[in-house]
C-alpha positions, 0 to 999 in steps of 0.5 A, a space after each residue: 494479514 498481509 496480502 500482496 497485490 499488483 497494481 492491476 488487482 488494486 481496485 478489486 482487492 480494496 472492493 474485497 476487503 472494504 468491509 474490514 476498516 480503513 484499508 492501508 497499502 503500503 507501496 514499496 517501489 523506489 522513488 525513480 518507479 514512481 515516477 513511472 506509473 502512480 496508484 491513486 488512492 481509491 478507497 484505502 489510504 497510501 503510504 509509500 515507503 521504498 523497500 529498502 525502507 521498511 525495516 528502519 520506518 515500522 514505527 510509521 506503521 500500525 501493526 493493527 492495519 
């Protein structure tokens, strides 16, 4: 399942779902909004991959996660 989350409900939503394995969050921002504002991985683990990225990076995910 996919859930999608703003960094605001991050915490809770990794709180929510501990129970469930190693947690992924795939952060999908470009490069110029990460700069901006980080998401420190607290409790799952973080790979950022632009948006305009994923199609062409799926081999870099699991689809188990």
């Amino acid at each position: 399942m996919i859930d999608q989350v703003s960094p605001r409900q991050l915490s809770s939503w990794a709180q929510q779902h501990a129970d469930q394995g190693p947690l992924l969050v795939l952060d999908v921002r470009e490069p110029a909004e990460l700069q901006i504002a980080s998401v420190p991985a607290d409790g799952f683990e973080l790979l950022a991959i632009p948006m305009h990225d994923v199609p062409a990076s799926l081999d870099r995910l699991d689809p188990q996660r």
